[in-house]
C-alpha positions as CSV (number, residue, x, y, z in Angstrom):
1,X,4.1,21.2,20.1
2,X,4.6,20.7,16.5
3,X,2.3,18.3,15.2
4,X,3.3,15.3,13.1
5,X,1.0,15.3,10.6
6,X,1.7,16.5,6.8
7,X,-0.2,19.4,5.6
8,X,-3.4,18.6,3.2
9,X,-2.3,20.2,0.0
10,X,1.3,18.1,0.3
11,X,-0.7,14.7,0.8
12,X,-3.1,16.0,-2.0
13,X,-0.1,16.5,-4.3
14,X,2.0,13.2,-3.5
15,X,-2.0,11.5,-4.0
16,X,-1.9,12.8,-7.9
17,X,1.7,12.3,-8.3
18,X,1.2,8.4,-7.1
19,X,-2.1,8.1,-9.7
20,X,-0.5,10.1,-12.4
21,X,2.6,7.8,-12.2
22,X,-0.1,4.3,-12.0
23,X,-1.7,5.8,-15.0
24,X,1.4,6.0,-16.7
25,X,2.1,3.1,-16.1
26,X,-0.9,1.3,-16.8
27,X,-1.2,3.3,-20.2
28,X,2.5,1.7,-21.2
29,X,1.2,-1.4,-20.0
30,X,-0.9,-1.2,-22.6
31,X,1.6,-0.1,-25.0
32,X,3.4,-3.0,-25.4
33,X,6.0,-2.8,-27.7
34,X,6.9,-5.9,-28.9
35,X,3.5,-7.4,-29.1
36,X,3.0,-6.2,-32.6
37,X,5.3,-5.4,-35.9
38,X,2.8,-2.4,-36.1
39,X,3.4,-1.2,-33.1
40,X,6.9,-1.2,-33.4
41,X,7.3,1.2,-36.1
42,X,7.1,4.0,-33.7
43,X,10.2,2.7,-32.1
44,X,12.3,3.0,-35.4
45,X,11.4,6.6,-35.5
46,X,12.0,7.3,-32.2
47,X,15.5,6.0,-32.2
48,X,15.8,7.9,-35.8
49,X,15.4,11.1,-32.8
50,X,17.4,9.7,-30.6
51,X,20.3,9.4,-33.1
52,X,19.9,12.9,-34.5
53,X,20.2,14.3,-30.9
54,X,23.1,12.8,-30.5
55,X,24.4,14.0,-33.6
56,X,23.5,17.5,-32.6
57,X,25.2,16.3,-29.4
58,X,28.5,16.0,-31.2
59,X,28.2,19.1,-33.2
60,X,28.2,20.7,-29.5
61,X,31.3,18.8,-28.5
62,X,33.1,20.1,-32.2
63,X,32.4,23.0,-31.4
64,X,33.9,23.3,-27.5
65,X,36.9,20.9,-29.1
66,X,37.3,23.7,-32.1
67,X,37.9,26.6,-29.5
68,X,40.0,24.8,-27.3
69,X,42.4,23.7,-30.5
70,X,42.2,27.3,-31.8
71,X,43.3,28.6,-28.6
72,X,46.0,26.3,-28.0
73,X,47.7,27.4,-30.4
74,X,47.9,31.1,-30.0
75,X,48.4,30.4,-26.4
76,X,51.1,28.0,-27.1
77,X,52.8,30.6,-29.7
78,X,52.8,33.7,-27.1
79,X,54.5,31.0,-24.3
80,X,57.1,29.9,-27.2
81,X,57.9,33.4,-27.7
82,X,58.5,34.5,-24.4
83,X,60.5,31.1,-22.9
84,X,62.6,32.0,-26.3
85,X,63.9,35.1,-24.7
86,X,62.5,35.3,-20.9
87,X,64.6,38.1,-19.7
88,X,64.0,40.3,-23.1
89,X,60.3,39.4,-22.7
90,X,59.6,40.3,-19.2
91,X,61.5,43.2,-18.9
92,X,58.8,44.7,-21.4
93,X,56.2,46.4,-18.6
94,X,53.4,45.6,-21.2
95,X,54.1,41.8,-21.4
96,X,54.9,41.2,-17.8
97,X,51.1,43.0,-17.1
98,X,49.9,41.1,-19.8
99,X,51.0,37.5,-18.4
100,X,50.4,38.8,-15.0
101,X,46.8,39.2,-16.0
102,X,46.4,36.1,-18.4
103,X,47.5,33.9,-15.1
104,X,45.1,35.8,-12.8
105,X,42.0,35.9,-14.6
106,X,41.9,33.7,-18.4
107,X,43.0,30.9,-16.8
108,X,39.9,31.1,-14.3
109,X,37.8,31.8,-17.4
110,X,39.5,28.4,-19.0
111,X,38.6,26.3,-15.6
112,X,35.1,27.5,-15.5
113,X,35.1,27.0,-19.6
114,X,36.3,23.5,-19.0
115,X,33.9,22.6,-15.9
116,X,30.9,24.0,-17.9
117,X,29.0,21.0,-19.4
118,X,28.2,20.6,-22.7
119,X,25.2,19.1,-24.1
120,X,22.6,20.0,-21.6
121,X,19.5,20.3,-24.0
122,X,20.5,17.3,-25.7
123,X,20.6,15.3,-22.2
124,X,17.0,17.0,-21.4
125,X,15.7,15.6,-25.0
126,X,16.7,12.0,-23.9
127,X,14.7,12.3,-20.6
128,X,11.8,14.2,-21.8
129,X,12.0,10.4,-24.7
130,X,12.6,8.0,-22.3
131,X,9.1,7.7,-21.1
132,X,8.5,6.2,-25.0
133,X,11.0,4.4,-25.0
134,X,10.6,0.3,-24.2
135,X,10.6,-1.1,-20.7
136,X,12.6,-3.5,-18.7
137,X,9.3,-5.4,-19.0
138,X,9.5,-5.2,-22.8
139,X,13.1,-6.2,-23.0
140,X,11.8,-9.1,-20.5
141,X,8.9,-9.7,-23.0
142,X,11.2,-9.8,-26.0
143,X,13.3,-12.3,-23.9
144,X,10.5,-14.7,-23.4
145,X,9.4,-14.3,-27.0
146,X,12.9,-15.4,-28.5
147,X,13.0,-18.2,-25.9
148,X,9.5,-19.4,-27.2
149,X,10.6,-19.3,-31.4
150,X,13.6,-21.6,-29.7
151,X,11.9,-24.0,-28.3
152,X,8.5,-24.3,-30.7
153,X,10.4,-24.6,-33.3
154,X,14.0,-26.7,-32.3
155,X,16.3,-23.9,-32.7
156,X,20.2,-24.2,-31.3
157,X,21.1,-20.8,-29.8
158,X,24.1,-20.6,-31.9
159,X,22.3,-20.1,-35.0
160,X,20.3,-17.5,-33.9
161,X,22.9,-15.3,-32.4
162,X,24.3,-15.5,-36.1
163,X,21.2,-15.0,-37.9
164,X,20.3,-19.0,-38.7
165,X,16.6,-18.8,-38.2
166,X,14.7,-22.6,-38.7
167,X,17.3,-23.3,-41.5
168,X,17.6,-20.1,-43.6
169,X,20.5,-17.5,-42.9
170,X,19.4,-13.7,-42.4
171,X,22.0,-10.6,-43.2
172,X,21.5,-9.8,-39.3
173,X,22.8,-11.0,-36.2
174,X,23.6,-10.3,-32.7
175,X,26.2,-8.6,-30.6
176,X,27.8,-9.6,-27.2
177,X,25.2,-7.1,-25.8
178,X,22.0,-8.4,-27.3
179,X,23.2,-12.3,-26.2
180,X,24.1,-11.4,-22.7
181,X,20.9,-9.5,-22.0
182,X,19.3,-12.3,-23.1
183,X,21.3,-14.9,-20.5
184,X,20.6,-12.3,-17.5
185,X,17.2,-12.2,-18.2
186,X,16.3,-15.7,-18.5
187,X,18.9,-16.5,-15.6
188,X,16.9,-14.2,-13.6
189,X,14.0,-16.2,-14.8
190,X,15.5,-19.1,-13.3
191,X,15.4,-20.5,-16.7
192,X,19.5,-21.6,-16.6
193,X,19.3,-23.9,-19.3
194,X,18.8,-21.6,-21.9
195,X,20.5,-18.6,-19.6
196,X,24.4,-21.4,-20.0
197,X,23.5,-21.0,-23.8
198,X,23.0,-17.1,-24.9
199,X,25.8,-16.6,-22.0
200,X,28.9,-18.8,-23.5
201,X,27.7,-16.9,-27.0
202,X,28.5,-14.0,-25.1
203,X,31.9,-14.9,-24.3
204,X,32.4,-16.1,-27.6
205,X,31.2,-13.0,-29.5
206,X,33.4,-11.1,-27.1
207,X,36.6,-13.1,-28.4
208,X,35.7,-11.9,-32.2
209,X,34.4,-8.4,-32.2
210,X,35.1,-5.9,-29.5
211,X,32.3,-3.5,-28.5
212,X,32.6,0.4,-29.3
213,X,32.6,2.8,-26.2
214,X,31.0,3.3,-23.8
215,X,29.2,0.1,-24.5
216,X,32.3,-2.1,-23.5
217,X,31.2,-5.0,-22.0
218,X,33.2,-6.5,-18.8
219,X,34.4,-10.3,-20.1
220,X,34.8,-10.9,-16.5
221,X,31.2,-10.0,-15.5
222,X,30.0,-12.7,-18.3
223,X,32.5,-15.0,-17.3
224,X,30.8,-14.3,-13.8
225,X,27.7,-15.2,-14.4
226,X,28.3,-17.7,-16.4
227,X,29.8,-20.1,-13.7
228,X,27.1,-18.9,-11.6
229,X,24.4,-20.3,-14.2
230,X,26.8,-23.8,-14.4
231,X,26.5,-24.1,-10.7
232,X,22.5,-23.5,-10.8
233,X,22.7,-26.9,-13.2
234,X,25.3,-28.6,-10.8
235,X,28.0,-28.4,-13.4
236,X,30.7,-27.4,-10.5
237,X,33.2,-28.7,-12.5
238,X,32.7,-26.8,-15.6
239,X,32.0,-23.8,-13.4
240,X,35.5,-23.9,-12.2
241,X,36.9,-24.2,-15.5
242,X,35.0,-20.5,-16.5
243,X,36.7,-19.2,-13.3
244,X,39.9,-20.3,-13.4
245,X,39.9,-19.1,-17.5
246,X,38.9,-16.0,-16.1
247,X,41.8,-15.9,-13.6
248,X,44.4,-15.9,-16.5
249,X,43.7,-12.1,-17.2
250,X,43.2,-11.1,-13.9
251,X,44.9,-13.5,-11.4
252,X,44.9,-11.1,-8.4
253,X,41.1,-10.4,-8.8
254,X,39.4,-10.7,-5.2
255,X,36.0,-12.0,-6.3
256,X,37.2,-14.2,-9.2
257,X,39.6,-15.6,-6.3
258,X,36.3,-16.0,-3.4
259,X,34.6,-18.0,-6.2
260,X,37.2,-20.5,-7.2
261,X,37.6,-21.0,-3.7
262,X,33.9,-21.8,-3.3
263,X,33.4,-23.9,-6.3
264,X,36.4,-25.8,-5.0
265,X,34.3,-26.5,-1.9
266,X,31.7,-27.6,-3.7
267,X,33.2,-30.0,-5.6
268,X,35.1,-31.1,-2.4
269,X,32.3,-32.0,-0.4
270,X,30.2,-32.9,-3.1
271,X,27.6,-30.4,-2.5
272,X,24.9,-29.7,-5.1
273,X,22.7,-26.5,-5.5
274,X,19.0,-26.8,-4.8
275,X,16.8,-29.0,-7.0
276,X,16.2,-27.3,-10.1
277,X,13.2,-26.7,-12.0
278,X,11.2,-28.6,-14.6
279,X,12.0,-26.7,-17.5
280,X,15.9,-26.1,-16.5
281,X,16.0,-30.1,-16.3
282,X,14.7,-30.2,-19.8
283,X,17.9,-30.8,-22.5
284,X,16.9,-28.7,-25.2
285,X,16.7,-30.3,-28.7
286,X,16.6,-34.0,-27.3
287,X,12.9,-34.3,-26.2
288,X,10.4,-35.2,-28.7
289,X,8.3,-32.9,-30.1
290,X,4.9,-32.5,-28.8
291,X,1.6,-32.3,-31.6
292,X,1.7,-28.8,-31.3
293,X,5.2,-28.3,-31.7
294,X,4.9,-30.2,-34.5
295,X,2.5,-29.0,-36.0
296,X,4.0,-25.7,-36.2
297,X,7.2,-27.3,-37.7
298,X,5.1,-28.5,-40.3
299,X,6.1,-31.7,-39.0
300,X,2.2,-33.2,-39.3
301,X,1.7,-36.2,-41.8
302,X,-0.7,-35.2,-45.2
303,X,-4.3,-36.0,-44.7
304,X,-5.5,-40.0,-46.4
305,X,-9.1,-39.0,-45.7
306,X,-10.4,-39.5,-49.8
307,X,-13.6,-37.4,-48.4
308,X,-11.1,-34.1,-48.3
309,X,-11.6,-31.9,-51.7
310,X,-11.7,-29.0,-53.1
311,X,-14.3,-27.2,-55.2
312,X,-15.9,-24.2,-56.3
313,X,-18.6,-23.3,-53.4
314,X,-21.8,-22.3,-55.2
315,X,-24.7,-23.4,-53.0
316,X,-24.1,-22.0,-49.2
317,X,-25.8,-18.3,-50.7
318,X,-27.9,-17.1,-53.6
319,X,-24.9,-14.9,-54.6
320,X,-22.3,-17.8,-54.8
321,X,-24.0,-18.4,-58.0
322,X,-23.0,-15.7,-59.7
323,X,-19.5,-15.4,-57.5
324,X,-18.5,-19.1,-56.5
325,X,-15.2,-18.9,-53.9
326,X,-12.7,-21.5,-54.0
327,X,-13.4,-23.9,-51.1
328,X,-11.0,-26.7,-49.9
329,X,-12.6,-28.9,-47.5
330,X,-10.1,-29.5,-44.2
331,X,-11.9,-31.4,-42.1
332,X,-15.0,-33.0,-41.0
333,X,-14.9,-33.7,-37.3
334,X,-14.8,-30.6,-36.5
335,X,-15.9,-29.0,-40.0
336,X,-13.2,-27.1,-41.5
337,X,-13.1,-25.2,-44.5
338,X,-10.1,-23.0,-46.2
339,X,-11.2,-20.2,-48.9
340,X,-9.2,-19.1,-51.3
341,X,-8.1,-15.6,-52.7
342,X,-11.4,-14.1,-50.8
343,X,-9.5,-10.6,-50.2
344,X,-8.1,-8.2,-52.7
345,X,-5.0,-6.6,-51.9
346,X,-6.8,-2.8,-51.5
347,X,-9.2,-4.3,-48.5
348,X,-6.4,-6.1,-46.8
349,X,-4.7,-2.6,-46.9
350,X,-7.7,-0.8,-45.6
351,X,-8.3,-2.6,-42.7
352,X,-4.5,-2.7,-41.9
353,X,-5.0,1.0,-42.4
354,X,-8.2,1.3,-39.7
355,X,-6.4,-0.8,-37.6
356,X,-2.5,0.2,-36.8
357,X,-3.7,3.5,-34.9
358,X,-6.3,1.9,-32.6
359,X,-3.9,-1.1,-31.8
360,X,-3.9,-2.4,-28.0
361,X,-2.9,-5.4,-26.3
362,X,-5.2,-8.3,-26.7
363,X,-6.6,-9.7,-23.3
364,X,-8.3,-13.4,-23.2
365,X,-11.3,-13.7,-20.8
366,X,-11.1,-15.3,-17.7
367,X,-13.7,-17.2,-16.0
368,X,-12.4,-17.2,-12.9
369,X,-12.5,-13.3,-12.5
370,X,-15.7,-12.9,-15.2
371,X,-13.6,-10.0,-17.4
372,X,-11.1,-10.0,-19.9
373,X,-7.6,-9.6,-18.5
374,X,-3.7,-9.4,-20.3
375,X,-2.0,-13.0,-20.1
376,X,1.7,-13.7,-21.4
377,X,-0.4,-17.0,-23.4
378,X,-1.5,-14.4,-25.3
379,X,0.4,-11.9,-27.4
380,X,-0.4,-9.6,-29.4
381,X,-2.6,-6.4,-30.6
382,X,-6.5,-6.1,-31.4
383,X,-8.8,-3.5,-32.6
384,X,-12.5,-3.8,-32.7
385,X,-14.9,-3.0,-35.2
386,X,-18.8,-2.9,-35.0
387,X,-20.4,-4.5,-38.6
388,X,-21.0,-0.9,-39.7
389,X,-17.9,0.9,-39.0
390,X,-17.6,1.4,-42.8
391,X,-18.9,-0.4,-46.3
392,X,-15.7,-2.3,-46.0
393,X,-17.2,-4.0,-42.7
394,X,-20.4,-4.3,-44.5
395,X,-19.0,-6.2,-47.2
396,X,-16.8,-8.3,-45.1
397,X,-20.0,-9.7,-42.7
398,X,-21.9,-9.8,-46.4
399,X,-19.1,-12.5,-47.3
400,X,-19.0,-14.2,-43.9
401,X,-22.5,-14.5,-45.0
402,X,-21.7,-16.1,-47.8
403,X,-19.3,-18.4,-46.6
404,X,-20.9,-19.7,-43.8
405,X,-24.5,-19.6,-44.6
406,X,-25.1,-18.2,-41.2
407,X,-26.7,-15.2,-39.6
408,X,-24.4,-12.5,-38.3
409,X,-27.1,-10.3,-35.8
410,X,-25.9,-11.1,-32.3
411,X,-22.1,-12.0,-33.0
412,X,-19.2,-10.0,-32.2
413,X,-17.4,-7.7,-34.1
414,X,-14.6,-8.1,-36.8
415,X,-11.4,-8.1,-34.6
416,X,-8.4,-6.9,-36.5
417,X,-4.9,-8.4,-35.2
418,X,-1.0,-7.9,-35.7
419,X,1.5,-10.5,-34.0
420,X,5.0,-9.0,-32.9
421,X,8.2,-10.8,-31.6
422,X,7.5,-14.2,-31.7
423,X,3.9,-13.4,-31.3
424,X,1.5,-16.3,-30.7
425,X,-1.8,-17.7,-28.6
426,X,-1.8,-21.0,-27.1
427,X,-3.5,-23.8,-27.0
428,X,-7.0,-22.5,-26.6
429,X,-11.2,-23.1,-27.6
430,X,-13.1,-20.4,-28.7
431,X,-16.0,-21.5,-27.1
432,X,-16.9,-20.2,-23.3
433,X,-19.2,-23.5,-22.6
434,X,-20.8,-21.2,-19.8
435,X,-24.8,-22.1,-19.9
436,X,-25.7,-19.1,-17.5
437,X,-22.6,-16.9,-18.2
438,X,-23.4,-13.5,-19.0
439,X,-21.1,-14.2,-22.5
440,X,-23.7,-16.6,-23.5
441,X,-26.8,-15.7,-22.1
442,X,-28.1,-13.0,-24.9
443,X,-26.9,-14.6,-28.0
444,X,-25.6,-18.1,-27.3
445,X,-22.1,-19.6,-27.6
446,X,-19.7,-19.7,-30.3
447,X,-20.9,-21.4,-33.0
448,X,-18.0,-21.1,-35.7
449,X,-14.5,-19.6,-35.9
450,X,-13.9,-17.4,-39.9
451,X,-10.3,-16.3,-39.6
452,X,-9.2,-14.2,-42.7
453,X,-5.6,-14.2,-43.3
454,X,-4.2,-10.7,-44.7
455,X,-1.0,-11.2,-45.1
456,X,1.9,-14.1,-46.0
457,X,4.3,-14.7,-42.6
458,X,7.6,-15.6,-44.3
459,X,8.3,-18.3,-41.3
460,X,5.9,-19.7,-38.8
461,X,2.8,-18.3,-37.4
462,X,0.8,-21.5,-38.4
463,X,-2.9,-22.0,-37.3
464,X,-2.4,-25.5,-35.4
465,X,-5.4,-28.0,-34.5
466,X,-3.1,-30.0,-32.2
467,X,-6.0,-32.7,-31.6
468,X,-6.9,-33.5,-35.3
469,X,-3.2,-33.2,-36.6
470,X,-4.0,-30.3,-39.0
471,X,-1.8,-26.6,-39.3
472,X,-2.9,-24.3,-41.5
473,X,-0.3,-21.5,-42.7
474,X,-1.1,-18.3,-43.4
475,X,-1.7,-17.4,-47.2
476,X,-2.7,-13.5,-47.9
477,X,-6.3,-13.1,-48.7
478,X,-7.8,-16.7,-47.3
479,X,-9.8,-17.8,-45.1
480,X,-10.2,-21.0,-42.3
481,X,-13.4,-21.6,-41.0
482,X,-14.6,-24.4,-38.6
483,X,-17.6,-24.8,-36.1
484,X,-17.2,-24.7,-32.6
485,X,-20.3,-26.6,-31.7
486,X,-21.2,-30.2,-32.5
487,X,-24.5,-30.5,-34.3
488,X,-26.6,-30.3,-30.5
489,X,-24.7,-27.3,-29.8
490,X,-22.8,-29.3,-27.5
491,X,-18.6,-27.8,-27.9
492,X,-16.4,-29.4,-29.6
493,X,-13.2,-30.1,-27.8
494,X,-11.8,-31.2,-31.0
495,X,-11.5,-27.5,-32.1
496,X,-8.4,-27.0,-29.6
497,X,-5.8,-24.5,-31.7
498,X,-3.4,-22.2,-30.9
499,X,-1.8,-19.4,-33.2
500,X,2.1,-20.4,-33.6
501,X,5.1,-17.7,-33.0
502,X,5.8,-15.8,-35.3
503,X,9.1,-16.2,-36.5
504,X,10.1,-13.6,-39.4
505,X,7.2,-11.8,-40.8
506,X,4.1,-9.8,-39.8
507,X,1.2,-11.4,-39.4
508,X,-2.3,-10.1,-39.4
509,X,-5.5,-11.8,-39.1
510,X,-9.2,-10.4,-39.1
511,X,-11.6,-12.7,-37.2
512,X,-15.3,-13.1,-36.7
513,X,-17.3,-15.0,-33.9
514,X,-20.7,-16.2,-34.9
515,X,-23.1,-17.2,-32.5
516,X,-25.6,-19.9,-31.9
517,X,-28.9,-17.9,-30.9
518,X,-29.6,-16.7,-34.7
519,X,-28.7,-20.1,-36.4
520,X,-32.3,-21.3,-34.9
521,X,-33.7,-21.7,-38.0
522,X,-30.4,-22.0,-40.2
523,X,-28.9,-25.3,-38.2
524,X,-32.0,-26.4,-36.6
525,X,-30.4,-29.4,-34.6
526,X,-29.1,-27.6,-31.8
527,X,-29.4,-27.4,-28.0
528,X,-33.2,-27.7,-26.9
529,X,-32.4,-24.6,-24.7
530,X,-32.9,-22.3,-27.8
């Protein structure tokens, strides 16, 4: 009796082949693409490979089309001759062998010349790319990231598919493909508000510019899914409308003809889909704005407070006195202090330059599980760098230092950070407020935020304090610094920020955590447990 179970070594190898595919996966995982500008540079050279295959591609075809042309029209001159003068040319022994011949064996070679596929090694090149190429959860990620620049920031879909970004036009905008992946996705995210929108620009775009092959796109699949998204908001009527439009180029289609005769059922008995969601139920546009939105509009009213200055800091170190920074004062509940011009543009370009090849995806740590773990609140990419890494770092922690009067021994490291497509954080406290966690227990909690700016962000990308009404915007070479802790080390809730999307630009940052143990003796009013 045969036995039923599979051999050892073929369980061994489908065990690899199942870890080895995990570990690919969890590797792209990692990889991100859209969560940082830096990390999409790869993808411009990659399709720069893709395009030169398919060049070379064509060169293939050329050639195949060349031979076939050349042939033609010998062949063609040899059948003219003879159909000129059949009997003349086939009593001649030598051309009736000779077409004879050409019938029995080149026109076999021709078949097999014609079946034979061209391109073979350019097809391989694609595969053996694909695995770097972006995922159908980056495409969902870049979905969700457009979605989130729409609503932060009030856009109407119309303007973006055109290239209208928060009032200022762009030489760029999108096609009928680009629009209606973005209505699939987001219908599939059961998100149909916004899904009705990017869909109808669809069918617009589609009645202005027609798509190349083979990247035609049906009219009738948009029109589809369209009325499908219309009936997920109850819209029957409207639905029917998209069908019936749809109708006039194919009246005779079966499906097209099913629908209208459900919709028509619908509207007959006055049936309604199932209750939709939250955020489908939301008009987009119409709502008012909350803080955070608005303060990443820039929408937050200028400060009164006559205590808020600006002045030349000269006292927080003995070496301020011989190099005062430009300090503006920001806030005072919590403390909140913006430097000026600390950075020079060749140490903004180093650490952009340590940074881009150690980028991964930044992770947020979760009490609940005790680690750090990727969430989509979160998006971009971080690298990590101890205080010595390299006299740069050194001279960086020497002008936290200086800034903030504090001692660095026991805080983190610098953490270097590039936002992608519509990359932002949300609403969030740096402080863990864990007494007995293991983040706290060595060297205390988070006692101040120093966030260094690197670069400009041509739109959005604002540091908003939602509770306080403040947004700072990034300027290249400052930095905002505020304290985490009240004066008995007690947190601050007032400190509550998040990192706005990125609209157009790149934006990196360089941050520091301080913590509480080693201010003992600098900030001696703090928790009795020290």
């Amino acid at each position: 009796m045969r036995s039923s179970k599979w051999p050892l070594s073929l369980v061994m190898l489908l065990t690899c082949q199942v870890l080895l595919l995990l570990l690919i996966r969890q590797v792209r995982g990692e990889e991100s693409h859209c969560t940082s500008v830096a990390g999409m540079v790869k993808l411009l050279d990659l399709e720069a490979q893709l395009i030169d295959n398919l060049e070379d591609y064509a060169v293939e075809l050329e050639k195949k089309l060349e031979t076939v042309r050349r042939s033609i029209t010998s062949l063609r001159l040899e059948n003219d001759k003879a159909r000129s003068s059949t009997e003349e040319y086939l009593s001649n022994p030598l051309n009736s062998f000779s077409l004879i011949r050409r019938m029995n064996r080149d026109w076999m070679i021709w078949q097999l010349y014609m079946e034979d596929p061209i391109g073979l090694p350019q097809v391989e090149k694609i595969q053996e790319l694909r695995e770097h190429m972006p995922t159908n959860t980056d495409v969902e990620e870049a979905v969700t990231a457009l979605d989130r620049i729409q609503n932060t920031y009030g856009l109407k879909v119309s303007h973006i598919a055109h290239g209208l970004l928060n009032g200022k036009q762009y030489n760029v905008s999108f096609t009928a493909l680009d629009t209606y992946a973005m209505g699939q996705i987001l219908f599939d995210q059961e998100n149909y508000l916004a899904a009705a929108s990017w869909l109808y620009q669809s069918i617009v775009l589609m009645e202005v510019y027609k798509l190349p092959a083979p990247l035609e796109l049906s009219k009738n699949e948009v029109q589809m899914v369209y009325a499908e998204t219309l009936l997920k908001l109850n819209q029957n009527a409207d639905a029917l409308k998209v069908v019936n439009i749809a109708l006039t180029d194919r009246p005779h289609d079966i499906k097209l003809l099913m629908k209208k005769s459900e919709i028509e059922t619908l509207i007959r008995t006055g049936t309604k889909s199932a209750p939709l969601l939250k955020k489908t139920l939301q008009v987009q546009g119409t709502e008012a704005p909350t803080a955070y939105q608005m303060g990443c509009r820039g929408q937050f009213p200028a400060s009164t407070d006559g205590r808020l200055h600006c002045r030349y800091n000269s006292t927080t170190s003995p070496f301020l006195i011989l190099a005062p920074l430009k300090m503006e004062l920001v806030g005072l509940d919590p403390y909140m202090v913006l430097y000026h011009d600390v950075l020079s543009s060749k140490e903004i370009e180093e650490l952009q330059g340590m940074a881009t090849p150690g980028l991964k995806r930044a992770t947020v740590f979760q009490a609940s599980s005790g680690r750090n773990e990727v969430v989509k609140t979160r998006t971009s990419k971080v690298a990590w760098f101890p205080d010595s890494f390299s006299p740069l770092t050194l001279r960086l922690n020497a002008r936290i230092t200086d800034m903030t009067g504090f001692n660095l021994h026991g805080s983190e490291m610098l953490q270097l950070m590039n936002y992608g497509l519509g990359g932002h954080y949300d609403k969030h406290y740096d402080f863990f407020n864990q007494t007995n966690s293991n983040m706290t227990a060595m060297s205390g909690d988070r006692i101040a935020t120093v966030l260094f700016y690197l670069t400009d962000v041509e739109q959005g990308g604002a540091t908003v304090f939602p509770n306080i009404q403040k947004a700072i915007f990034p300027q290249r070479g400052s930095v905002i610094m505020w304290y985490n802790l009240k004066d008995d080390g007690v947190p601050n809730t007032q400190t509550l920020h998040a990192a706005c999307p990125v609209i157009v630009g790149s934006k990196w940052v360089c941050n520091k955590w301080i913590r509480e143990r080693e201010q003992l003796f600098r900030r001696p009013c703090l928790k009795k447990r020290l």
